[in-house]
C-alpha positions, 0 to 999 in steps of 0.5 A: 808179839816181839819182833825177832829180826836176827830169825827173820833174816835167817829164814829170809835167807833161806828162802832167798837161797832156794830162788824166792824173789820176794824173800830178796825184796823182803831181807833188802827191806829190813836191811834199809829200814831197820836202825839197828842193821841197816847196811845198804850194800846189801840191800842193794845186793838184794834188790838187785837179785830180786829185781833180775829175778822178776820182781817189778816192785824191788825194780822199781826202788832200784830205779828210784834210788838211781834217780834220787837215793833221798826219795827213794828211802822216803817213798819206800818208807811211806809204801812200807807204812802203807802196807802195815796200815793196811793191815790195821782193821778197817775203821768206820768213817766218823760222823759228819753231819755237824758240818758248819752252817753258812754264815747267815744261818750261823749268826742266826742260831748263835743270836737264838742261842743268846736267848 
């Protein structure tokens, strides 16, 4: 499914409109990371009012852009690709039994292999 950001923001905004906390947070997401939009004043304008509004994760950035605007994108960046990892399904471990043998036993069967 093709992502459609202009309709995203729209009904973001709506919900930002009736007073939803997480839609602020959300619309000042998209406008920091994505290319083709990004306009920090107003995602500062939207973390501001999600923060105020009680949302501890939108304080949180604000507070890491005021110590250090470059770690905060970074950090959010990495929370975000966090999330979306998240929703991939869940992979089994790989199997590790073919762990290499101490070095004695390694030079061992690398001579028994030689035979």
């Amino acid at each position: 499914m093709k992502k459609d950001i202009a309709k995203a923001i729209e009904h973001l905004e709506i919900a930002s409109a009736r007073g939803n906390m997480y839609a602020d947070y959300r619309l000042a997401q998209i406008y920091l990371f994505e290319a083709d939009i990004f306009d920090m004043e107003k995602a500062l304008e939207y973390l501001n009012r999600s923060a105020h509004a009680g949302n501890e994760s939108a304080a949180l950035a604000l507070t890491r852009m005021a110590n250090n605007q470059f770690l905060a994108v970074a950090t959010n960046v990495l929370d975000l690709v966090g999330s979306l990892a998240s929703i991939d399904s869940y992979r089994q471990p790989q199997d590790c039994t073919t762990m290499p043998h101490p070095r004695k036993e390694r030079k061992k069967h690398e001579w028994e292999q030689r035979m």
